[in-house]
C-alpha positions as a Markdown table, in Angstrom:
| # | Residue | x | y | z |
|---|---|---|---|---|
| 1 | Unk | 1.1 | 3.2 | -11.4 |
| 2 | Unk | 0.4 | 5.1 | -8.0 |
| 3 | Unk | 2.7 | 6.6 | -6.2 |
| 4 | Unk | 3.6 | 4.8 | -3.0 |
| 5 | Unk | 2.8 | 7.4 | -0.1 |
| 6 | Unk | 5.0 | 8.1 | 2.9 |
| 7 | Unk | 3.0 | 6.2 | 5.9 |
| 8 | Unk | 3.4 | 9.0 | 9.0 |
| 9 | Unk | 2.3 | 8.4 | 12.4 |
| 10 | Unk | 1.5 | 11.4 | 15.0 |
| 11 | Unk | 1.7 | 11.7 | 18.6 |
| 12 | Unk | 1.1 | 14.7 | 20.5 |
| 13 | Unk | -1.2 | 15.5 | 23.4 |
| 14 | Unk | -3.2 | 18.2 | 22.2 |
| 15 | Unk | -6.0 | 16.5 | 20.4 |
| 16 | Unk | -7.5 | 19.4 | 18.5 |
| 17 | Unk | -3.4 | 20.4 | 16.9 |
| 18 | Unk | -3.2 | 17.0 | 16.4 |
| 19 | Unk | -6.3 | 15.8 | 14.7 |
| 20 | Unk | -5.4 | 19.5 | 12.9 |
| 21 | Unk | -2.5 | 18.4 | 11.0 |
| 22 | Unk | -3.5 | 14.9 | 10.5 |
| 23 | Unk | -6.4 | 15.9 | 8.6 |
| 24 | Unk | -3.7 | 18.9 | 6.6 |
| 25 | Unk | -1.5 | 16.2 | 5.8 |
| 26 | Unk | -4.0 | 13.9 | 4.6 |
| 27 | Unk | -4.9 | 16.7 | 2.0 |
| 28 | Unk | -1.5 | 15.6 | 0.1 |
| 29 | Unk | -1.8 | 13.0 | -2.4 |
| 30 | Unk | 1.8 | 11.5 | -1.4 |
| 31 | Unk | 1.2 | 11.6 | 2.7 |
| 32 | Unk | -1.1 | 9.3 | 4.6 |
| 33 | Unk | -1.4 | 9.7 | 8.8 |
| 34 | Unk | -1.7 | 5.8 | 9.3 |
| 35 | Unk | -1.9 | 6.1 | 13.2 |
| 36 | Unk | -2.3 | 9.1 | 15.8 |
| 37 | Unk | -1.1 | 8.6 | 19.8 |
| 38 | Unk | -1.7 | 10.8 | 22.9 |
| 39 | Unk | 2.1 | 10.6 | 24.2 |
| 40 | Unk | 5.0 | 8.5 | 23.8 |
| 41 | Unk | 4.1 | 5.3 | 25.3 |
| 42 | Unk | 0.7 | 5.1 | 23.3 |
| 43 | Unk | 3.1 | 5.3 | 20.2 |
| 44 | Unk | 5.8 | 2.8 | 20.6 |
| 45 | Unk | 2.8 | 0.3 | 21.6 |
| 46 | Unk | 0.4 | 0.9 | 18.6 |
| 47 | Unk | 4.3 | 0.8 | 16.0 |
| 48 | Unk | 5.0 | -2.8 | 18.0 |
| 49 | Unk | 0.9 | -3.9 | 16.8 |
| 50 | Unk | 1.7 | -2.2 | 13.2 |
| 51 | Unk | 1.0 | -4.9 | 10.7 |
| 52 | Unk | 2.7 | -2.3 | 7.7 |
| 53 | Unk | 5.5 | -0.1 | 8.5 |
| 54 | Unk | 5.9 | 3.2 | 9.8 |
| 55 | Unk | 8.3 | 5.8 | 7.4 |
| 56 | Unk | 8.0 | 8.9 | 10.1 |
| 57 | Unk | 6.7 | 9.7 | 13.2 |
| 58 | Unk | 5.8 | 13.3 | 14.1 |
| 59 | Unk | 7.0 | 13.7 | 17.6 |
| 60 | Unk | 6.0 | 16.0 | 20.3 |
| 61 | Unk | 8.4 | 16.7 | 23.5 |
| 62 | Unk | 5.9 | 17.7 | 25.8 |
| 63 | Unk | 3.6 | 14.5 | 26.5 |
| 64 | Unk | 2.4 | 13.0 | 29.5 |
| 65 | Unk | 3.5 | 9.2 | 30.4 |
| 66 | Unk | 6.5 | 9.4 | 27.9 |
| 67 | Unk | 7.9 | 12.4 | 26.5 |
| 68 | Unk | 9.7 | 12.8 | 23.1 |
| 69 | Unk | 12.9 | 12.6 | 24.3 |
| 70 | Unk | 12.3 | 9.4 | 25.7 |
| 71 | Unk | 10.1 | 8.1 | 23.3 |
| 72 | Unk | 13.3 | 9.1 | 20.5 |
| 73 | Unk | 15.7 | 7.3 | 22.6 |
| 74 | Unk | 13.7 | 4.3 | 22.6 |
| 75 | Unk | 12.7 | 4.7 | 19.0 |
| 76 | Unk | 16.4 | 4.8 | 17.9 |
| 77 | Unk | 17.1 | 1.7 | 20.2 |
| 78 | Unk | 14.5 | -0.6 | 18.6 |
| 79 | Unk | 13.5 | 0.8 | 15.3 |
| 80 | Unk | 16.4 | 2.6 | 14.1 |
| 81 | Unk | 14.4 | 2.7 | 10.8 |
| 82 | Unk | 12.1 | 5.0 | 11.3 |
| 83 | Unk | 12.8 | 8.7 | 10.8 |
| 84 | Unk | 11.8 | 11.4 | 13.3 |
| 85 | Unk | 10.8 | 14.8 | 13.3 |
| 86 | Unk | 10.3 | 17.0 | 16.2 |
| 87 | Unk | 7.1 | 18.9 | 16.2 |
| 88 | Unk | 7.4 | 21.8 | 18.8 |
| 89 | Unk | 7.0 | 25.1 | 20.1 |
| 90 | Unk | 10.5 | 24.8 | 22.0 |
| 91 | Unk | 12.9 | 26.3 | 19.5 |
| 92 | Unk | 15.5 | 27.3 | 21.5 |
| 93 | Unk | 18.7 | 26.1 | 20.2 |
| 94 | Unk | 19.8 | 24.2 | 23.5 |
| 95 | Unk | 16.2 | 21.7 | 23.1 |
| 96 | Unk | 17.3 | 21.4 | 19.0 |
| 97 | Unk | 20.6 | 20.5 | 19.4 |
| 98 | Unk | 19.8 | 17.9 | 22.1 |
| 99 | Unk | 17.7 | 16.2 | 19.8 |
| 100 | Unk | 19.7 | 16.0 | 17.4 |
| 101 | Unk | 22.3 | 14.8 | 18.9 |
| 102 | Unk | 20.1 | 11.8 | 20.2 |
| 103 | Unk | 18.9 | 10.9 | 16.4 |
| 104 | Unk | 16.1 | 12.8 | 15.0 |
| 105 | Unk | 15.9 | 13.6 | 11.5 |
| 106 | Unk | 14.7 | 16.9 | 11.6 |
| 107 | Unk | 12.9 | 19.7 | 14.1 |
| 108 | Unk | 10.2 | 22.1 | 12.9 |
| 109 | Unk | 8.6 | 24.8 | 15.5 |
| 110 | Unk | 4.7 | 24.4 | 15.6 |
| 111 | Unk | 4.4 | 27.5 | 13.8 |
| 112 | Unk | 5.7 | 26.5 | 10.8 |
| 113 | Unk | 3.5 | 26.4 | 7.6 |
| 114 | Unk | 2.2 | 23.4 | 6.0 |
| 115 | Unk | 4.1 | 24.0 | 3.3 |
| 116 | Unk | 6.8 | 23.6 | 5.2 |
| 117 | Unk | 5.6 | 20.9 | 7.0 |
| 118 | Unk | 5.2 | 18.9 | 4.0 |
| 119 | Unk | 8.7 | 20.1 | 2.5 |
| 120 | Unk | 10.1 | 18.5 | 5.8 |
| 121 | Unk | 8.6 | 15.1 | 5.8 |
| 122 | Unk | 9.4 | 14.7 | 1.7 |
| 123 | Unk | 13.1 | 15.7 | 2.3 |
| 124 | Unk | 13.6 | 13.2 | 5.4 |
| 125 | Unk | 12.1 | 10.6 | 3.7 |
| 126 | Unk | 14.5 | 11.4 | 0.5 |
| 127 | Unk | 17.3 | 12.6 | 1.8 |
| 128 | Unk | 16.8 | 11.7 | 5.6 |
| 129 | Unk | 17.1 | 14.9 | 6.7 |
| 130 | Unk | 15.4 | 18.1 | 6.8 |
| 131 | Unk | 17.0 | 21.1 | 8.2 |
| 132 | Unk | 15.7 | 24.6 | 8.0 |
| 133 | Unk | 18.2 | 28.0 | 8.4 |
| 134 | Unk | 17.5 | 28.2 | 12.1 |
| 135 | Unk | 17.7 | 24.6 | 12.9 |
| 136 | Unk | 21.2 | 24.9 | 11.0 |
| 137 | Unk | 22.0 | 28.3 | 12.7 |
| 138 | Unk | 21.3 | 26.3 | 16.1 |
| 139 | Unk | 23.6 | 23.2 | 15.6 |
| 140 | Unk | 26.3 | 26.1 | 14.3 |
| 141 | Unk | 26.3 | 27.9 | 17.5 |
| 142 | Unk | 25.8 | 24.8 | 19.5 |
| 143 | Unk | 29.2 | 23.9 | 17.7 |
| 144 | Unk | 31.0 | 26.5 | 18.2 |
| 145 | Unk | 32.7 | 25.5 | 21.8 |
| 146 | Unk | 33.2 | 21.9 | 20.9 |
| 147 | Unk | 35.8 | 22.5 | 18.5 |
| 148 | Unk | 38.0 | 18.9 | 17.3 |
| 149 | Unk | 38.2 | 15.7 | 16.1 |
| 150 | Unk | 37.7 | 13.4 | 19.0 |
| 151 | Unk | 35.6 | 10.9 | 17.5 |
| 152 | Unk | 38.0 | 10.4 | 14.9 |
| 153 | Unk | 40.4 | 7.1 | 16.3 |
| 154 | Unk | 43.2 | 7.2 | 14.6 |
| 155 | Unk | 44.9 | 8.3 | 11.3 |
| 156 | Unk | 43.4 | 5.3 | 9.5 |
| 157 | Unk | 40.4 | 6.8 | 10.2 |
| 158 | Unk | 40.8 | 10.3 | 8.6 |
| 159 | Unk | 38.2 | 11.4 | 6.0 |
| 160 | Unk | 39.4 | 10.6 | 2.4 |
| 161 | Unk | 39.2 | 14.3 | -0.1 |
| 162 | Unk | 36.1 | 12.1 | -1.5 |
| 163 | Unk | 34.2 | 12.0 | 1.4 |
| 164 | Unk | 35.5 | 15.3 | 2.5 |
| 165 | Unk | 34.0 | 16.5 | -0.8 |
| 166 | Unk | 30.3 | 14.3 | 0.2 |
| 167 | Unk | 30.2 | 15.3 | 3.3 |
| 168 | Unk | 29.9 | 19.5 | 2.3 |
| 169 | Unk | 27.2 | 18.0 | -0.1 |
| 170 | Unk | 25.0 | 16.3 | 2.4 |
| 171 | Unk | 25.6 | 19.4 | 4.5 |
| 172 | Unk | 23.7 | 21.4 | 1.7 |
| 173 | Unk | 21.0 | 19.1 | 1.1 |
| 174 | Unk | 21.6 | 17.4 | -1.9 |
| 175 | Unk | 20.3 | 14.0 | -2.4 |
| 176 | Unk | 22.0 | 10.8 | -4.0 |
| 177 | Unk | 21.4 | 11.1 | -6.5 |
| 178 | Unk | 22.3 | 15.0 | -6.6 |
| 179 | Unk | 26.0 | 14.1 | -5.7 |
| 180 | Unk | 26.3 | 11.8 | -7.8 |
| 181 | Unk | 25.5 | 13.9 | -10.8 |
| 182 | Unk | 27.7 | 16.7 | -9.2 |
| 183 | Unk | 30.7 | 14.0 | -8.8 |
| 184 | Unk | 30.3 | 12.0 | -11.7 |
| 185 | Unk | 30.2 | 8.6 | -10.1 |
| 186 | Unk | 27.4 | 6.3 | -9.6 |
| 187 | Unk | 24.7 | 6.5 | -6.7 |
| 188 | Unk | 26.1 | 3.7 | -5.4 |
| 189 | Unk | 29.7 | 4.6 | -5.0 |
| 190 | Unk | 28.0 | 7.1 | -2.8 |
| 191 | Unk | 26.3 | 5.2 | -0.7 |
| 192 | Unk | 28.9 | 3.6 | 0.1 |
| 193 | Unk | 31.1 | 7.0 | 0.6 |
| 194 | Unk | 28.2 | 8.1 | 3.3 |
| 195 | Unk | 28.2 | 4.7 | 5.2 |
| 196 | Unk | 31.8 | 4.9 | 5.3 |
| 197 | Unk | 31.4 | 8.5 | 6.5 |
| 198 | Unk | 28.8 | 7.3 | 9.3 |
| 199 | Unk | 30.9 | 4.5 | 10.7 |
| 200 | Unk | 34.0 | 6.8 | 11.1 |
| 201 | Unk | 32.2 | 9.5 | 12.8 |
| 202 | Unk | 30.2 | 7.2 | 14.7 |
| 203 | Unk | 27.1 | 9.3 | 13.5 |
| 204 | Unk | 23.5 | 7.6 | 13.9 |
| 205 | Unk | 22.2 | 8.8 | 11.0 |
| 206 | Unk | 22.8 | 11.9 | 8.0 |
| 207 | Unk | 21.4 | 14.3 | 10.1 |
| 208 | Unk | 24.3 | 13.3 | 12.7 |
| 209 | Unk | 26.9 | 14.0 | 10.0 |
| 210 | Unk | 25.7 | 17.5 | 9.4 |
| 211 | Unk | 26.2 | 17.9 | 13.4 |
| 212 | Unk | 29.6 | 16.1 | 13.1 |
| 213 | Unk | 31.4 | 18.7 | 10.4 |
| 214 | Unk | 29.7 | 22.2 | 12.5 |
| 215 | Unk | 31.7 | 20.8 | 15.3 |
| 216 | Unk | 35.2 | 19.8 | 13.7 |
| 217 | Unk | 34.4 | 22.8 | 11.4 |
| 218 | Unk | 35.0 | 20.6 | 8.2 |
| 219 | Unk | 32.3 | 22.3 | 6.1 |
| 220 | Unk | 31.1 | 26.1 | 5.0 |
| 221 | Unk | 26.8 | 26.4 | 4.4 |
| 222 | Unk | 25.9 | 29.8 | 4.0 |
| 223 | Unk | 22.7 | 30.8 | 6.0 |
């Protein structure tokens, strides 16, 4: 049986780094570029005339019409299911953590190697999240002055030792079934542990959970 490949659509407005990577991407057996957009608003119209869905989008921020900050926000709004990685030679810490805290999945600079490139797109579709040491050394300093447990309602609310225990093993980029293995309970049980974990932090996604224990400082990752 084949091996169901992870549909990815494109949109940037440099044609030649666009057509570029489609073509590199392409050369993997598992990825298929399905659809390729000038800027934002060409995207989001060409996804609403998809007959087949999209599994991630490869996202520019600097686009005419509609940038990638808006074109994320409107993603999340009305197709939450789509995962989202930033493409982009702004790699300042300030841009990533402001993407992440809007929903994307994962933020690679433009210079990043193929390699890498295809690392990123086969962890977000696995794991739904891909982040490298200096996206993680970004949302760690971003963290550092905002310091508490503010999205956390009340004491009913508290993280269990369980999900405590989950929550360091997202952090480090383990899958499902990874934890499970490492916990000895079913794949499942943590699902069900993570959704829990996403509804009291009020996180949009994995990704937002990884941002969520940097700033209440309930998990270690070495860098």
């Amino acid at each position: 049986m084949s091996q169901q490949k992870i549909r990815i659509a494109i949109a940037d407005d440099q044609v030649l780094f666009r057509e570029s990577i489609a073509s590199s991407i392409n050369s993997f057996d598992n990825l298929e570029v399905v659809m390729q957009a000038g800027n934002g608003q060409e995207l989001l119209e060409q996804i609403e005339n998809m007959h087949n869905p999209i599994d991630i989008v490869l996202l520019d921020l600097n686009m005419p019409v509609l940038n990638g900050k808006e074109a994320t926000k409107i993603l999340r709004e009305k197709h939450p299911e789509i995962r989202i990685v930033i493409l982009s030679f702004h790699n300042e810490p300030a841009y990533i953590i402001a993407m992440v805290e809007i929903g994307i999945n994962a933020y690679l600079d433009k210079n990043s190697s193929l390699d890498e490139v295809k690392e990123c797109i086969e962890s977000v579709q696995d794991k739904e999240y891909y982040f490298n040491q200096h996206t993680m050394t970004a949302l760690r300093k971003g963290a550092a002055g905002k310091t508490g447990r503010k999205f956390i309602l009340n004491e009913a609310d508290a993280l269990s030792e369980r999900e405590l225990e989950i929550l360091d093993l997202v952090c480090k980029q383990h899958t499902t079934a990874e934890i499970a293995e490492k916990l000895f309970i079913s794949k499942k049980t943590v699902e069900g542990h993570r959704n829990n974990l996403l509804l009291k932090t009020q996180s949009r996604n994995v990704a937002g959970l990884v941002v969520y224990a940097f700033k209440h400082q309930l998990v270690t990752v070495d860098l």
